[in-house]
C-alpha positions, 0 to 999 in steps of 0.5 A, a space after each residue: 364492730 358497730 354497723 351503721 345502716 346508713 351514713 345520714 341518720 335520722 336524729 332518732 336513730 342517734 340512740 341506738 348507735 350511741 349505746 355500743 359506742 358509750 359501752 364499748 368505745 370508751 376505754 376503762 383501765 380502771 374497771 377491767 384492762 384490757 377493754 374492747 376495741 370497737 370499730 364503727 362501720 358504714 354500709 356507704 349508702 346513702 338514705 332513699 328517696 327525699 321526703 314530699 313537701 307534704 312530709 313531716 321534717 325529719 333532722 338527720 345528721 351525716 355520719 363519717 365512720 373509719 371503716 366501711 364494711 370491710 371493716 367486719 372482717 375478724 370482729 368478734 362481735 358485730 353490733 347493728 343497732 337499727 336499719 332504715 325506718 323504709 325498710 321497717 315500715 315500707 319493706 324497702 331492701 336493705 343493701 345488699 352488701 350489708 346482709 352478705 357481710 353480716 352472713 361472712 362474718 357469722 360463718 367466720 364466727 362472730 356474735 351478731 347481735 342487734 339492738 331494736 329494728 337491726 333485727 330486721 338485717 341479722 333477719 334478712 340475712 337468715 341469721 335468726 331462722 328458727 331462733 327466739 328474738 326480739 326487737 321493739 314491741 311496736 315493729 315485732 308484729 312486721 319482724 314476725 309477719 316479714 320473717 315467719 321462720 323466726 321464733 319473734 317475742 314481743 314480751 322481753 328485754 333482750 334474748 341471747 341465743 349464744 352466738 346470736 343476741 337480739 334486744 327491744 328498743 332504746 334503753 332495752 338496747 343497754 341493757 343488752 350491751 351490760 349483759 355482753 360485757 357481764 358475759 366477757 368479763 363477769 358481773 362485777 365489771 359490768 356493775 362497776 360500768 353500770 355504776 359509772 352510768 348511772 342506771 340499773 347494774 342489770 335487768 333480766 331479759 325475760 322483764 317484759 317490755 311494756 306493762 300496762 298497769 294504768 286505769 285508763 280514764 274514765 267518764 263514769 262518775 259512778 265508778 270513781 269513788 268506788 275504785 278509789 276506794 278499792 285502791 286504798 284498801 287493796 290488802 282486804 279479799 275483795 270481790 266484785 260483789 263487794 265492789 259492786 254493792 259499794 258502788 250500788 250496782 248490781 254484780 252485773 252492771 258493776 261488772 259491764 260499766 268498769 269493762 266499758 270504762 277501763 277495757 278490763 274485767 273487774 278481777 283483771 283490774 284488781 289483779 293490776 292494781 294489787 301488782 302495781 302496789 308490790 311493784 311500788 312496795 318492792 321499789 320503795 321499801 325493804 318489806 320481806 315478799 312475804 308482807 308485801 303479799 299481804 299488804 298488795 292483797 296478793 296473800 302468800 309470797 307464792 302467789 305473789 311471785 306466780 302473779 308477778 313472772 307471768 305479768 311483769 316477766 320477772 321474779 319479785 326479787 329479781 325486780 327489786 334489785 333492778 328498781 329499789 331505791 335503796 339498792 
């Protein structure tokens, strides 16, 4: 079962909603037979109050659904891909109705899950009291704040607690919907689904959602050539007294101009740019770990591996066969 929060829904909103129907609406006899049955609910309320004439205009669309939330009955799974922006934002209730059928149907046994803000419902129905989950970094700061009982990670894809799931937003959402089905009807079903839509046949759910590898720009013209530079020979040792000599800087004024230009320490920074290179490497070429330590200036393929799960989320390997290009 798919639970609409509201029947006029944001454009936005579209996405989200639109994943469980892609993955589990569509029948597929020639990958796995039988396929799921999904029903698509409504909670029947109607959104809030309309925006002032001062607020931005906002497109939504009306939704008619077959079932309203009786339609939760017997689900064995009960997906709720978002809830109201004013209920995320502005603390507005959610409908009462909604919270008491997601409770019904977790004690009749179904799998909750929740794909980015519909955490806020399987949250306020106490579904995910004392359980690890997530939503879309940008509101995991209010899930948190909202429901301290909850174990919230901002850091992840997707977290599965067995009989309760949670996923960041957008695209974090398929691949939540790709690991239930390798779940039910194992990995090579999910592959030959993934195959058919194009995008990665899995992605673990402890990747980290957002890492931030960029230089941020900079005015400091006395800083450009010489991190083009280091950029351009990231397989050497280098120091931050290396760098500052060729910027002919002392150490320290070396150090204070690039924290005041990027935001980051010298040695951070050059941790993010010899991991951005292994992430180009493991992308683009089919080069043992081994070598692409070396050739990111990341040395052995320990250290490279210890580097990349505590920034990135995930094993170099595990990387590669999400975002190779020749995989």
């Amino acid at each position: 079962m798919v639970v609409a929060g509201e029947i006029s829904l944001p454009s936005w909103d579209l996405y989200e909603l639109s994943i469980p129907c892609t993955v589990f609406g569509k029948r597929q006899p020639d990958i796995h037979d039988p396929w799921y049955d999904l029903r698509l609910c409504s909670t029947g309320e109607e959104p809030g109050e309309e925006p002032g004439e001062d607020a931005p205009a906002v497109a939504r669309l009306a939704l008619r659904t077959g079932y309203g939330l009786d339609g939760l009955a017997g689900a064995d799974t009960v997906i709720v891909p978002s809830v109201p922006d004013a209920c995320v934002e502005d603390g507005s209730p959610l409908p009462p109705r909604l919270i008491g059928a997601l409770r019904d149907a977790h004690d009749a046994g179904a799998r909750m899950v929740s794909l980015c803000t519909g955490a806020f419902a399987l949250a306020e129905a106490g579904l995910l009291d004392g359980r690890r989950a997530t939503a879309h970094w940008m509101h995991t700061g209010q899930l948190a704040a909202r429901y301290p009982k909850v174990r919230v990670d901002d850091s992840v894809l997707y977290v599965d607690e067995g009989d309760v799931l949670t996923s960041a937003g957008l695209t974090a959402g398929l691949d939540l919907c790709l690991h239930l089905v390798r779940r039910d009807l194992g990995a090579h079903v999910a592959n030959q689904l993934a195959r058919r839509m194009v995008v990665p046949a899995h992605r673990h759910g402890g990747q980290a959602q957002f890492v931030d590898l960029s230089v941020p720009v900079t005015d400091d013209e006395g800083l450009g050539p010489v991190l083009d530079w280091a950029r351009a020979h990231l397989d050497r040792p280098l120091t931050v007294a290396d760098l500052a000599r060729r910027a002919a800087m002392s150490p320290r004024t070396f150090y204070r101009r690039l924290q005041r230009a990027t935001g980051t320490t010298p040695l951070q920074w050059l941790l993010n740019q010899r991991l951005g290179r292994a992430q180009a490497l493991l992308e683009s070429t089919d080069l043992p770990v081994e070598r692409i330590g070396e050739l990111s200036g990341l040395g052995t393929a320990n250290n490279l591996r210890h580097h990349f799960v505590k920034q990135v989320g995930v094993a170099p390997s595990d990387y590669r066969r999400s975002f190779s290009r020749t995989a």
